[in-house]
DRENPA-3360 file (N, C-alpha, C; in nm, 2 decimals, always signed):
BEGIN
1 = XXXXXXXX = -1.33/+2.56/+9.22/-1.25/+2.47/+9.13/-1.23/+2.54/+9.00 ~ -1.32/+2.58/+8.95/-1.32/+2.72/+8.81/-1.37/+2.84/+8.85 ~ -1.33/+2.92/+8.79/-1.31/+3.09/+8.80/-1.28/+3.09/+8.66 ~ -1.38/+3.18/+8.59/-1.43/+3.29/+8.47/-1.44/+3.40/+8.48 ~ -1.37/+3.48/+8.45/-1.35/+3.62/+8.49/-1.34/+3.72/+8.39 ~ -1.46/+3.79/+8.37/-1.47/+3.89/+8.25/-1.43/+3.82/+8.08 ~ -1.49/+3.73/+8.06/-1.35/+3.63/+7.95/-1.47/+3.73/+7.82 ~ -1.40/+3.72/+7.76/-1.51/+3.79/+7.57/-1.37/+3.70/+7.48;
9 = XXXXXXXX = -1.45/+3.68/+7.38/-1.38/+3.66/+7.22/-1.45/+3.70/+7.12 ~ -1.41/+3.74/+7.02/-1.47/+3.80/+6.91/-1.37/+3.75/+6.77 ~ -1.47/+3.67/+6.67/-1.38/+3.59/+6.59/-1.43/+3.72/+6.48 ~ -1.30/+3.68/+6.41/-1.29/+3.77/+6.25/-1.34/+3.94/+6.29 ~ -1.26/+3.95/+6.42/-1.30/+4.06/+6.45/-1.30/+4.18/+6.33 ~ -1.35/+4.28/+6.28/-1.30/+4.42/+6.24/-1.33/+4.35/+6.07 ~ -1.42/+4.25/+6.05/-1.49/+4.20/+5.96/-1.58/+4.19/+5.90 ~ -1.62/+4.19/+5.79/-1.80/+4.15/+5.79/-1.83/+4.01/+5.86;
17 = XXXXXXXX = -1.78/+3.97/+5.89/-1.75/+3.85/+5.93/-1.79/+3.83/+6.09 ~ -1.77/+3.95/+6.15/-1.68/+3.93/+6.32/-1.84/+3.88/+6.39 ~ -1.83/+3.78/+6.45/-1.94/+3.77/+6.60/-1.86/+3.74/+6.68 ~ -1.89/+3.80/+6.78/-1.88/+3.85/+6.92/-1.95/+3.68/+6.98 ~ -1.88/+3.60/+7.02/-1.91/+3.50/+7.12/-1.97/+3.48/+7.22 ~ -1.84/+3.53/+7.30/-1.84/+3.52/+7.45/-1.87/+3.70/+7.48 ~ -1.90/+3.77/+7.57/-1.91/+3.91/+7.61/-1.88/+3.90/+7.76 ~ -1.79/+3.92/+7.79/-1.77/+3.98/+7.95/-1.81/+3.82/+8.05;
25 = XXXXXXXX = -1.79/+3.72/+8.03/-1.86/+3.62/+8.11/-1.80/+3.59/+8.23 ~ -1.87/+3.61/+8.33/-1.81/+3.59/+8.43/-1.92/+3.45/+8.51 ~ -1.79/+3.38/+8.60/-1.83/+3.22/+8.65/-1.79/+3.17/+8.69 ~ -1.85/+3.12/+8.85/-1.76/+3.02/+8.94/-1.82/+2.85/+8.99 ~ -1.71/+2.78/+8.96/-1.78/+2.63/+8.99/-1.74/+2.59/+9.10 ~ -1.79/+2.58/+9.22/-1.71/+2.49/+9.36/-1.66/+2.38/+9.32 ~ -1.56/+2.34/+9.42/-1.55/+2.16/+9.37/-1.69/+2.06/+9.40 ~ -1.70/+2.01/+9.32/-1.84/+1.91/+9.32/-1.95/+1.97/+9.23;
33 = XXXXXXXX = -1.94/+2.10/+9.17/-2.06/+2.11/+9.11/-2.06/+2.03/+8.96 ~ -2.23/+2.04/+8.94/-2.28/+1.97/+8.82/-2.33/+2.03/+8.76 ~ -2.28/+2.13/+8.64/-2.36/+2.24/+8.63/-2.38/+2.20/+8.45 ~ -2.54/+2.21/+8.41/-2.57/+2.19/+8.32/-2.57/+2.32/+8.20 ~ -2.54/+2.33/+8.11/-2.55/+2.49/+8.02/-2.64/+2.43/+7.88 ~ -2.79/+2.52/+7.91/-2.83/+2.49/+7.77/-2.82/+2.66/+7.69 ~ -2.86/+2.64/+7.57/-2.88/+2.74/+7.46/-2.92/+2.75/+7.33 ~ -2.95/+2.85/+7.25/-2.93/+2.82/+7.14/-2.85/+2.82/+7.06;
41 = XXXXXXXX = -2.83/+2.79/+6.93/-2.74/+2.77/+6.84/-2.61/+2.95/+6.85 ~ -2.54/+2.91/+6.83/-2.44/+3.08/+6.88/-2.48/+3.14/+7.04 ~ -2.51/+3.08/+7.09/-2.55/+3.13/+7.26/-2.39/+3.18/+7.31 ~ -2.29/+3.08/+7.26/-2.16/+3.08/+7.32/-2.12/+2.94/+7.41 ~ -2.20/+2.83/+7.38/-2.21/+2.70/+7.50/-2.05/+2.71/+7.47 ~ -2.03/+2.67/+7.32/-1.93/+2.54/+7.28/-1.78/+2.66/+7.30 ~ -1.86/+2.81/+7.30/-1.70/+2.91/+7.27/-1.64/+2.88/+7.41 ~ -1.75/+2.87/+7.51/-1.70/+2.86/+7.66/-1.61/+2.75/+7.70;
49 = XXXXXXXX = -1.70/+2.66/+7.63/-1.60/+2.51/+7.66/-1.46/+2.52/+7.62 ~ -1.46/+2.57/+7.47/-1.35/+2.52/+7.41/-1.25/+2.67/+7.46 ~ -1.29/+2.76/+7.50/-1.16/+2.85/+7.58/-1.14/+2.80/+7.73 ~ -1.19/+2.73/+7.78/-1.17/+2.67/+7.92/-1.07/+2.57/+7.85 ~ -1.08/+2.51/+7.75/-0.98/+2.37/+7.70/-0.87/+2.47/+7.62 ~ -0.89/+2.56/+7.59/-0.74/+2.61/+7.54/-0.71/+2.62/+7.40 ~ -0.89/+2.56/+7.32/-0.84/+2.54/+7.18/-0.85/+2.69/+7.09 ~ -0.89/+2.80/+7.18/-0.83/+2.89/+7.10/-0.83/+3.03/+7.25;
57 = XXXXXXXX = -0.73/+3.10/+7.23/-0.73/+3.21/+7.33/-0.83/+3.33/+7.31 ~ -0.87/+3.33/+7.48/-0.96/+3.47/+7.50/-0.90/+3.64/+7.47 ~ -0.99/+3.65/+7.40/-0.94/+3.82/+7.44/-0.86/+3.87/+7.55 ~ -0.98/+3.85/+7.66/-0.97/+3.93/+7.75/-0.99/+3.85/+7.88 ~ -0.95/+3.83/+7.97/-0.99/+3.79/+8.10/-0.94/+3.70/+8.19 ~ -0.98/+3.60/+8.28/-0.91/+3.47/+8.33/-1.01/+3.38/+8.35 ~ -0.90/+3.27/+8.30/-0.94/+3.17/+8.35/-0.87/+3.05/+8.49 ~ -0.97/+3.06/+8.55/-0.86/+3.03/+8.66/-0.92/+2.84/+8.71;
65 = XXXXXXXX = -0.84/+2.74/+8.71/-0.88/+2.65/+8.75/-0.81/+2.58/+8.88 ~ -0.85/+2.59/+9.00/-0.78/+2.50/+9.12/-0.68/+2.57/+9.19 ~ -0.68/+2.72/+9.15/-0.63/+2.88/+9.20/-0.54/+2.86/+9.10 ~ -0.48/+2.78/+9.02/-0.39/+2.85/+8.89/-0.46/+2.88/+8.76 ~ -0.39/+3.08/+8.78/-0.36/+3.09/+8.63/-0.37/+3.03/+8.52 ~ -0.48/+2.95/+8.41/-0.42/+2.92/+8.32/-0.48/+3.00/+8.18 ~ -0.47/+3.13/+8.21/-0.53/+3.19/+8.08/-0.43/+3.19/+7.95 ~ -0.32/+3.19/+8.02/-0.22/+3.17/+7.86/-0.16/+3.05/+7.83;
73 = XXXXXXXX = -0.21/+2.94/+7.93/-0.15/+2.80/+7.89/-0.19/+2.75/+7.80 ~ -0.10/+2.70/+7.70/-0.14/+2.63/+7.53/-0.20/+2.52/+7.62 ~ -0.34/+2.49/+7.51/-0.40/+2.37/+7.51/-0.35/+2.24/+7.56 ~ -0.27/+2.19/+7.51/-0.20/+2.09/+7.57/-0.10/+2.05/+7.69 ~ -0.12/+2.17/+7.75/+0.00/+2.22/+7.87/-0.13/+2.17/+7.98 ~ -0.29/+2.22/+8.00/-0.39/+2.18/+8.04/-0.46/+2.11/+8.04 ~ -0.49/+2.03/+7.92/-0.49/+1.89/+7.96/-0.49/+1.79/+8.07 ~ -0.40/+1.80/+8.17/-0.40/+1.72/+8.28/-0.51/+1.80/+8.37;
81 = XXXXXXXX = -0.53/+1.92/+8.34/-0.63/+1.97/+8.46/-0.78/+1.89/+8.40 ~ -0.79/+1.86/+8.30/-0.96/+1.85/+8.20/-0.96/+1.70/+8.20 ~ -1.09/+1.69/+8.20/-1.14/+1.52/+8.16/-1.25/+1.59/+8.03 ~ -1.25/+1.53/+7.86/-1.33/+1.59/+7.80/-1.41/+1.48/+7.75 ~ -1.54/+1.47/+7.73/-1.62/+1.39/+7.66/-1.70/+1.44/+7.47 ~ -1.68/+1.42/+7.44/-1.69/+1.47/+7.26/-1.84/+1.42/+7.23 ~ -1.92/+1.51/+7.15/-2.02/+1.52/+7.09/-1.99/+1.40/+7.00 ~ -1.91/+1.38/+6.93/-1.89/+1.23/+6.82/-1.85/+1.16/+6.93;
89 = XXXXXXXX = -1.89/+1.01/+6.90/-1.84/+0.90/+6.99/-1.69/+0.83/+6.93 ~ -1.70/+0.89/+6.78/-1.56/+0.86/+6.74/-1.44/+0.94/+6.76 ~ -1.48/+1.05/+6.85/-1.39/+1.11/+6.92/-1.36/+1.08/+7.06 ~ -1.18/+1.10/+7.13/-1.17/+1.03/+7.27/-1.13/+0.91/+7.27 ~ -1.15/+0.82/+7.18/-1.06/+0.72/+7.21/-0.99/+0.63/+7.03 ~ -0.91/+0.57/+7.10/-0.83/+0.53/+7.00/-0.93/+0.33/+6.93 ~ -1.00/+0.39/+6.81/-1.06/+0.25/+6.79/-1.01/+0.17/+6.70 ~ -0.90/+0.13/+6.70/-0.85/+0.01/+6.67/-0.74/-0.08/+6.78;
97 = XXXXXXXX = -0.74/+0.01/+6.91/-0.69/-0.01/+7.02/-0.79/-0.15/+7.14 ~ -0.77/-0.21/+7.18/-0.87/-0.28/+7.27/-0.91/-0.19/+7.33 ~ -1.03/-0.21/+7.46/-1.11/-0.13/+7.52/-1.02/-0.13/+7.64 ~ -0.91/-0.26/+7.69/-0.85/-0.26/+7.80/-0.70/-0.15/+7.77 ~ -0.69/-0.13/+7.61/-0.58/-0.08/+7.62/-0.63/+0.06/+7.59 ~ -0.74/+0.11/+7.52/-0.75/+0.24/+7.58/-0.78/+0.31/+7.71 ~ -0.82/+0.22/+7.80/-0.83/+0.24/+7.93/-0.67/+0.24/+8.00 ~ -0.59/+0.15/+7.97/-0.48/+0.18/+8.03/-0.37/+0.32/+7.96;
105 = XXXXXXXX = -0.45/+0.37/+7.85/-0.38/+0.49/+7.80/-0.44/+0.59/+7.90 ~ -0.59/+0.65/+7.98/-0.60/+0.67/+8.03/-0.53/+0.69/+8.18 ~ -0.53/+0.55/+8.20/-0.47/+0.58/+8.34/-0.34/+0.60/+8.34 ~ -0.24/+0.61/+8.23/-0.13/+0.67/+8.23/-0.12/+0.83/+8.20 ~ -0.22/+0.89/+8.10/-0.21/+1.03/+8.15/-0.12/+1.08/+8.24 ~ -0.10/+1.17/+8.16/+0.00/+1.29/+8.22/+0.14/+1.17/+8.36 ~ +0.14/+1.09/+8.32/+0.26/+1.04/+8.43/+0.35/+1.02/+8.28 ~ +0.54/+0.99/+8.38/+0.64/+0.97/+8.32/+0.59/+0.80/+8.29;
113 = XXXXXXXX = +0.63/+0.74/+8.11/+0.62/+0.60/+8.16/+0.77/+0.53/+8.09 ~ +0.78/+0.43/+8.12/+0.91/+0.37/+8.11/+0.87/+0.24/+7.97 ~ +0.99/+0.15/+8.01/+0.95/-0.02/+7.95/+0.88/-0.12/+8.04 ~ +0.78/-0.17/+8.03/+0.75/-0.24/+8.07/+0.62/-0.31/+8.04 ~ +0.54/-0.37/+8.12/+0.41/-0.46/+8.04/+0.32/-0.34/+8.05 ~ +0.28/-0.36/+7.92/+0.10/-0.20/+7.93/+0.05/-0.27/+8.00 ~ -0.02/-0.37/+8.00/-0.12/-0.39/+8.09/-0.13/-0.50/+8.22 ~ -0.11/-0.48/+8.33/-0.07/-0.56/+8.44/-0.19/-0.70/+8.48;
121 = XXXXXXXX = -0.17/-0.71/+8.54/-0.26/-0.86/+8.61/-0.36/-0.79/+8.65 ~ -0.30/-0.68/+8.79/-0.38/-0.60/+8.88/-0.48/-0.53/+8.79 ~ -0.40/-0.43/+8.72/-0.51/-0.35/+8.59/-0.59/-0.41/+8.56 ~ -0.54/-0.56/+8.48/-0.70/-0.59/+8.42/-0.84/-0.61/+8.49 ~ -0.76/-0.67/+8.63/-0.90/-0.68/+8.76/-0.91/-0.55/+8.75 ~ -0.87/-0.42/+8.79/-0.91/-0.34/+8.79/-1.01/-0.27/+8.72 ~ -0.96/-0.29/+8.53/-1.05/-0.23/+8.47/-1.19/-0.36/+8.46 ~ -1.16/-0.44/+8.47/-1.32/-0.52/+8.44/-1.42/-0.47/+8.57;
129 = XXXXXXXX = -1.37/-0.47/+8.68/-1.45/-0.40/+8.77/-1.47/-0.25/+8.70 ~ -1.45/-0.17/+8.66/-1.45/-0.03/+8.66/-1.57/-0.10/+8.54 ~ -1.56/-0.15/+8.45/-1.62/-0.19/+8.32/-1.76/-0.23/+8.40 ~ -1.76/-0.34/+8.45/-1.88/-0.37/+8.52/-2.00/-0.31/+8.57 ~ -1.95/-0.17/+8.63/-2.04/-0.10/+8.74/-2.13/+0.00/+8.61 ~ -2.07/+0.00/+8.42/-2.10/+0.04/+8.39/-2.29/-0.03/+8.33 ~ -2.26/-0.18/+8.34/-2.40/-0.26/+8.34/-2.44/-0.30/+8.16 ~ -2.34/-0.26/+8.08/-2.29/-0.32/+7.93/-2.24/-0.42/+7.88;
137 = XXXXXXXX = -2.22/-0.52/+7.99/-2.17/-0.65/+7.98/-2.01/-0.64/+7.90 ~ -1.91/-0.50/+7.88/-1.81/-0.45/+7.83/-1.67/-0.54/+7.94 ~ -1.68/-0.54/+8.02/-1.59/-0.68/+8.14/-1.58/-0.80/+8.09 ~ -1.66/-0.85/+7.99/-1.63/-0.97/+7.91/-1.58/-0.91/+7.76 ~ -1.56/-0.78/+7.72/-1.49/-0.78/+7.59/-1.40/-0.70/+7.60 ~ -1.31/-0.72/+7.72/-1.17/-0.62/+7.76/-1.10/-0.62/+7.61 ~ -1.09/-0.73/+7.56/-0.99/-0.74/+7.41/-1.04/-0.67/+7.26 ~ -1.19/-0.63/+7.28/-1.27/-0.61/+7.14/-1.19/-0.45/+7.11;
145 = XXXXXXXX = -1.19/-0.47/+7.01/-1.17/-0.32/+6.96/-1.28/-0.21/+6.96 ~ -1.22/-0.08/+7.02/-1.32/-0.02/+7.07/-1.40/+0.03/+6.93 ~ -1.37/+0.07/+6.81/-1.41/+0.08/+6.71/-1.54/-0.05/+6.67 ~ -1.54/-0.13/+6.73/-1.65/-0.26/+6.71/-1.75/-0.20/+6.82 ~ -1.73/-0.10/+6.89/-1.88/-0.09/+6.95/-1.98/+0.01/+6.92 ~ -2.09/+0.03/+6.95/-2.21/+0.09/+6.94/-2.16/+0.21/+7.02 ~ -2.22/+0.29/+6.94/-2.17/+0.45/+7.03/-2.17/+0.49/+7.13 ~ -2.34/+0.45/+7.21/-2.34/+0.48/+7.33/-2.29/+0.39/+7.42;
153 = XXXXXXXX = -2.18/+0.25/+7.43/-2.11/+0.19/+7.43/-1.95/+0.29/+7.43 ~ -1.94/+0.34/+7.32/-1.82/+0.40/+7.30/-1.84/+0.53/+7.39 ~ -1.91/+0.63/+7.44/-1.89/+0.72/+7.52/-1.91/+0.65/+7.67 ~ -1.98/+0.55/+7.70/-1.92/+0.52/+7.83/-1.76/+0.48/+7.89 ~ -1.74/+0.43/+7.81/-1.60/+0.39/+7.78/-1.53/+0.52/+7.80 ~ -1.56/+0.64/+7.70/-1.45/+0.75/+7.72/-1.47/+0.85/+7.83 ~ -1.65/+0.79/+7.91/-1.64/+0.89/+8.03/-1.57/+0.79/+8.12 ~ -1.52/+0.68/+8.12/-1.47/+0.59/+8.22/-1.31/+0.65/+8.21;
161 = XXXXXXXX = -1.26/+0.66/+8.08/-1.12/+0.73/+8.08/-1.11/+0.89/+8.08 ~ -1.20/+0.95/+8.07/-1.21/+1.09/+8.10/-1.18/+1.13/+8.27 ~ -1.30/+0.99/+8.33/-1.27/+1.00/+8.51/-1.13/+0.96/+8.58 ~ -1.05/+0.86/+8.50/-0.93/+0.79/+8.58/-0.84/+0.85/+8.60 ~ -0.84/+0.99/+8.55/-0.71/+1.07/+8.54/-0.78/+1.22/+8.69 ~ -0.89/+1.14/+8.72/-0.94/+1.25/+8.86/-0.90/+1.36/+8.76 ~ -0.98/+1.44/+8.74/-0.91/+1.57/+8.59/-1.00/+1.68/+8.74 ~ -0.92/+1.76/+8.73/-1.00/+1.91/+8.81/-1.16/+1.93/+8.74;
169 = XXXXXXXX = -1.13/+1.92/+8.66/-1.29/+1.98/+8.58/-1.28/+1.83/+8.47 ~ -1.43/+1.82/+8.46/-1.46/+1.73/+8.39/-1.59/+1.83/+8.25 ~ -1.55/+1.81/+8.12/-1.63/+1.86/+8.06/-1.69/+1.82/+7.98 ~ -1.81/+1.77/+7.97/-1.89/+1.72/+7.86/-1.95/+1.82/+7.70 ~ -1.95/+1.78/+7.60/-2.00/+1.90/+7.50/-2.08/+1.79/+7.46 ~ -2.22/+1.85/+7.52/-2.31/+1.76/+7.41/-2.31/+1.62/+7.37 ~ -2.22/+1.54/+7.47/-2.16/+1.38/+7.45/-2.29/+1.26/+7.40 ~ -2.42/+1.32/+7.43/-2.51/+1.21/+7.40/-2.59/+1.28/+7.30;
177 = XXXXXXXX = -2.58/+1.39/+7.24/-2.66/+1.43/+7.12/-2.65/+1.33/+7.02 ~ -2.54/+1.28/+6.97/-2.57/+1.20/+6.84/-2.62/+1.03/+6.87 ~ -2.64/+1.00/+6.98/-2.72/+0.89/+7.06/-2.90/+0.89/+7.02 ~ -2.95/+0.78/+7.03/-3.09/+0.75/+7.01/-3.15/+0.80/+7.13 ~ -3.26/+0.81/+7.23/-3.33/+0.86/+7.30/-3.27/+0.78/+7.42 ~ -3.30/+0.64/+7.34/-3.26/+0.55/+7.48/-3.15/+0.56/+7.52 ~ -3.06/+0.54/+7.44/-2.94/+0.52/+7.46/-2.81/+0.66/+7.55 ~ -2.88/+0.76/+7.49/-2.88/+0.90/+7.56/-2.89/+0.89/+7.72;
185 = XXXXXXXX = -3.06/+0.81/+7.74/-3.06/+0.83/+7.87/-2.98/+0.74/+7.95 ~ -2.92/+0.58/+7.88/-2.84/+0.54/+8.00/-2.69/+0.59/+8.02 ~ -2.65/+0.67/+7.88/-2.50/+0.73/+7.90/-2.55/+0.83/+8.02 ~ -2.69/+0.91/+8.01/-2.63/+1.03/+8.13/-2.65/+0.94/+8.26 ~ -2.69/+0.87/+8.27/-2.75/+0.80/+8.41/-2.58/+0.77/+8.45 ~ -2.52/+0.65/+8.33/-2.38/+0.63/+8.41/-2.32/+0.75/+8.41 ~ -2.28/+0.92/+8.33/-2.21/+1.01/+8.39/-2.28/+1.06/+8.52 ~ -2.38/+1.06/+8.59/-2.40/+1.09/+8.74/-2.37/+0.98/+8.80;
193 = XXXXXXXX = -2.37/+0.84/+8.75/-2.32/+0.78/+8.88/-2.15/+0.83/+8.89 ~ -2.05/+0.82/+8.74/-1.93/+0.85/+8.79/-1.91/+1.02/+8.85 ~ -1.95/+1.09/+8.78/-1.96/+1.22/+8.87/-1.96/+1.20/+8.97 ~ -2.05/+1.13/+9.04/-2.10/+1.15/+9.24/-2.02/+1.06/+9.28 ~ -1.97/+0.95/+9.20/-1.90/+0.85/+9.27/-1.76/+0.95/+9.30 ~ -1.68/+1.01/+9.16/-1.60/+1.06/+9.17/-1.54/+1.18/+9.24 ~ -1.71/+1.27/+9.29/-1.69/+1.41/+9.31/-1.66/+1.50/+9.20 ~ -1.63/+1.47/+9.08/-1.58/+1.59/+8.96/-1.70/+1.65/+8.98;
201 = XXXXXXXX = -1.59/+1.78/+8.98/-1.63/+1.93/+8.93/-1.69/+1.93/+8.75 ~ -1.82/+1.93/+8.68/-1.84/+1.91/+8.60/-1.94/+1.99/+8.50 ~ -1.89/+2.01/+8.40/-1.96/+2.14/+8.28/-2.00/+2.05/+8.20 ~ -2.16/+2.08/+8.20/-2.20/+1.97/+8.10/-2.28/+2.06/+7.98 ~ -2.28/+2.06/+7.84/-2.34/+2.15/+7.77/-2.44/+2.05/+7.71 ~ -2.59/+2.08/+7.71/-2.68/+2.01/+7.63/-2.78/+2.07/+7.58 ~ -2.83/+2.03/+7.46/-2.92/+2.13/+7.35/-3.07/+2.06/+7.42 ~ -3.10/+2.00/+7.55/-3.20/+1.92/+7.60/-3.28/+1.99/+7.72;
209 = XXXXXXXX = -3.36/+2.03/+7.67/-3.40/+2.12/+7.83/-3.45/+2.03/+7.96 ~ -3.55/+1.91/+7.95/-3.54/+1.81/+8.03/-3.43/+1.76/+8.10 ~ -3.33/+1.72/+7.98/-3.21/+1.69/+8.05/-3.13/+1.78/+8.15 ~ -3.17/+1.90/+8.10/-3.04/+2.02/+8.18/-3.11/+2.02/+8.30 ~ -3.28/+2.03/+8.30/-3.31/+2.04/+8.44/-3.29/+1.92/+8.55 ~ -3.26/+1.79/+8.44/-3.27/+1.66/+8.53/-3.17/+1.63/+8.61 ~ -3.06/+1.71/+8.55/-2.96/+1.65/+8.59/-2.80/+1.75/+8.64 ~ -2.75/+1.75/+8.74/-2.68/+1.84/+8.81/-2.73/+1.93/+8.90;
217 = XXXXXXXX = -2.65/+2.03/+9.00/-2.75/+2.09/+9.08/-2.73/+2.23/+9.01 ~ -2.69/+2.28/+8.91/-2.72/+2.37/+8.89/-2.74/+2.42/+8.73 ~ -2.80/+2.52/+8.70/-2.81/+2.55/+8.55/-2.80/+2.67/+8.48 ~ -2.72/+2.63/+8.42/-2.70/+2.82/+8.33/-2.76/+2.80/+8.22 ~ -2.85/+2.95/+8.18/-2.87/+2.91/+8.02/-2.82/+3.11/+7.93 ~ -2.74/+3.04/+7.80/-2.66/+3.15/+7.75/-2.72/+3.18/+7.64 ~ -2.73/+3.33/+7.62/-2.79/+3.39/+7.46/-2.69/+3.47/+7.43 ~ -2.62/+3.51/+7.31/-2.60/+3.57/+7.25/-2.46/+3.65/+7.31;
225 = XXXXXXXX = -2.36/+3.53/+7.41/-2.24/+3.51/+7.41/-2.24/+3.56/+7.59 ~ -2.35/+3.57/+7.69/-2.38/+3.59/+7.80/-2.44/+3.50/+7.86 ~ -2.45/+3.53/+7.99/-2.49/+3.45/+8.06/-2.66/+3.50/+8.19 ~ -2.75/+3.46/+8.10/-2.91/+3.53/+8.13/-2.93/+3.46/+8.25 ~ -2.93/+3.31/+8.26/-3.01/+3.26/+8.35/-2.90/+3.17/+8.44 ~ -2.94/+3.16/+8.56/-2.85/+3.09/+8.65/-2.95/+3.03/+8.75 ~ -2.92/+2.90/+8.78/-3.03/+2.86/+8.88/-2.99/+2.75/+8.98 ~ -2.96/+2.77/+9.08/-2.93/+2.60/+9.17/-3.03/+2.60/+9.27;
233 = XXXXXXXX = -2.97/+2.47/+9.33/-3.04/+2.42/+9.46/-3.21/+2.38/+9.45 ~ -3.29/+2.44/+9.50/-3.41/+2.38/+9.53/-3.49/+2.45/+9.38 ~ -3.46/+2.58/+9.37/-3.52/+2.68/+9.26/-3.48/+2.58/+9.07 ~ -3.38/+2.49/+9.12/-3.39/+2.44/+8.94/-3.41/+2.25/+8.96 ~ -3.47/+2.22/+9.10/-3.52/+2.08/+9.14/-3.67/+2.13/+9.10 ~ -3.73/+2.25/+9.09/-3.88/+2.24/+9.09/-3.88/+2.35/+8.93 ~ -3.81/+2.36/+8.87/-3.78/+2.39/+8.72/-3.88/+2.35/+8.67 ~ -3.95/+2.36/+8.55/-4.01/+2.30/+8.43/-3.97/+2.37/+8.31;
241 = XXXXXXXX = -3.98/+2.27/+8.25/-3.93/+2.36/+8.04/-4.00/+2.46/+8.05 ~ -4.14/+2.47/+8.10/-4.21/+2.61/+8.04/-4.14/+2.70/+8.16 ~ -4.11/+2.66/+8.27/-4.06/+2.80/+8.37/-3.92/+2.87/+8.32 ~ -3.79/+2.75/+8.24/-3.70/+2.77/+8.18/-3.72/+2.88/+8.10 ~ -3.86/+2.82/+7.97/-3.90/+2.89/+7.94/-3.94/+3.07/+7.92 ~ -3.99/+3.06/+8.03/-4.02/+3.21/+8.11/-3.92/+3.30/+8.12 ~ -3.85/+3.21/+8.22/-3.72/+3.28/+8.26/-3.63/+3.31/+8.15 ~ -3.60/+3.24/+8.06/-3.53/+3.27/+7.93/-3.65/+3.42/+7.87;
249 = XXXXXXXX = -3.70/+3.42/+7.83/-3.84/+3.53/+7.77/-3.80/+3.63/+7.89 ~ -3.81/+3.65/+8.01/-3.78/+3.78/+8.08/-3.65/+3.82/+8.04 ~ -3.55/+3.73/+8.07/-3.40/+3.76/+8.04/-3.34/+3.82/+7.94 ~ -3.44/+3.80/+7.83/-3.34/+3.86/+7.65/-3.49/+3.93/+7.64 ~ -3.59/+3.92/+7.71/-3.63/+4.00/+7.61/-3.71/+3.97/+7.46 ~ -3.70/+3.81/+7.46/-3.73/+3.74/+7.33/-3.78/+3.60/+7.36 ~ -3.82/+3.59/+7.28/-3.91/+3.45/+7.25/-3.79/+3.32/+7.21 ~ -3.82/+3.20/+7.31/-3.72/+3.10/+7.28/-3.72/+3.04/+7.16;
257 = XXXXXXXX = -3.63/+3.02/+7.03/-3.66/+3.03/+6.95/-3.58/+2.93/+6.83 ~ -3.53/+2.80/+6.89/-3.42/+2.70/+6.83/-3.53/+2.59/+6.83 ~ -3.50/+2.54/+6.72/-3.55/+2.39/+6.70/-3.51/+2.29/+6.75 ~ -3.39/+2.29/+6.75/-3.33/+2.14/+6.82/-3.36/+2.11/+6.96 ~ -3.34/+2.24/+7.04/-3.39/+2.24/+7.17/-3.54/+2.21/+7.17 ~ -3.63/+2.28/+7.10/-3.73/+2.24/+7.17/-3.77/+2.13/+7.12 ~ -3.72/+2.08/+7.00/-3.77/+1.92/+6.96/-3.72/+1.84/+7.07 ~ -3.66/+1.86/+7.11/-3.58/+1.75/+7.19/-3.66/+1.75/+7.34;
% end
């Protein structure tokens, strides 16, 4: 479903300025994987994401999603292929909009639309069921402005419209970092129910090493614009922080060394 192929960026190149990102990254995601990426701060999580979304062009390489080409499509031309979830919860949806009417902006994505009623009879059964399964009691405040809710309230919401548009790749950046502990854990709980419910193909980037191993079947972890560690199937089900650990310390060569990660 993704193909990464040799990609590098180097900002302010030929500067005192210039870091090198991304180096040579190469990466393939079947359809259905869950693939978690931790790191530390400059590892390259967020350069990866955001050249897979188009917000700025690679040097060098391809990016290939669902066998098309899209290394030179502007940002917004790809779009329909992406489902994105945002580290701010005030990012992703429109909050002064109802929660029923940002949801029906979702499911209009990328289609032609005409005159007629935004929000149908059928829809609204529709979205209160979709609302429901989330277990927020949000099916009784189809009309509240999404801007009236609690954060981790507000990213379930935008993983519900990130999934309706079935997106080829689904990408999360760090979507429950600025969340309380609790509240963190039941946003990821509902993105694995709708991942598995959905099947998305899904890149999830978290500064959480518990989380990265809890969750998806596979795990990359990135230093210094590469890609050190790779792990699926049974080999990152019997993971621990300290074996992550290890493995990270063989790989670079260096001692793990970010605060955020290990506080977390």
């Amino acid at each position: 479903m993704l193909e990464i192929k040799n990609i590098s960026k180097t900002f302010n190149a030929g500067t005192i300025n210039e870091k090198k990102a991304l180096r040579d990254v190469s990466i393939t995601l079947n359809d259905g994987d869950f693939v978690t990426v931790i790191g530390g701060n400059g590892a390259g999580k967020s350069t990866l994401l955001n050249a897979i979304c188009g917000t700025w062009q690679v040097d060098c390489g391809h990016i290939i999603i669902d066998g098309k080409d899209i290394t030179h499509v502007p940002e917004h031309k790809r779009a329909k292929y992406l489902g994105r979830v945002f580290q701010d919860p005030m990012m992703g949806t429109a909050a002064d909009m109802e929660i029923q009417e940002n949801l029906a902006l979702a499911k209009r994505r990328g289609k032609v639309r005409g005159l007629g009623w935004g929000i149908t009879k059928a829809e609204k059964a529709e979205y209160r069921e979709l609302l429901a399964t989330l277990g927020l009691g949000l099916e009784d405040r189809m009309t509240s402005k999404v801007g009236l809710l609690s954060g981790g309230q507000r990213q379930a919401v935008t993983l519900l419209m990130a999934a309706m548009a079935e997106p080829k790749l689904l990408l999360l950046d760090e979507h429950t970092a600025a969340l309380d502990p609790k509240t963190a854990e039941k946003v990821l709980e509902i993105t694995e129910s709708i991942v598995s419910k959905n099947n998305l193909t899904t890149l999830m980037i978290t500064h959480n090493m518990r989380d990265a191993i809890k969750h998806g079947n596979r795990l990359i972890m990135m230093h210094e614009g590469k890609i050190i560690v790779d792990v699926s199937g049974e080999d990152k089900k019997n993971l621990t922080v300290e074996d992550l650990l290890e493995l990270f310390n063989k790989a670079s060569g260096k001692e793990f060394a970010n605060d955020r990660t290990m506080l977390a």
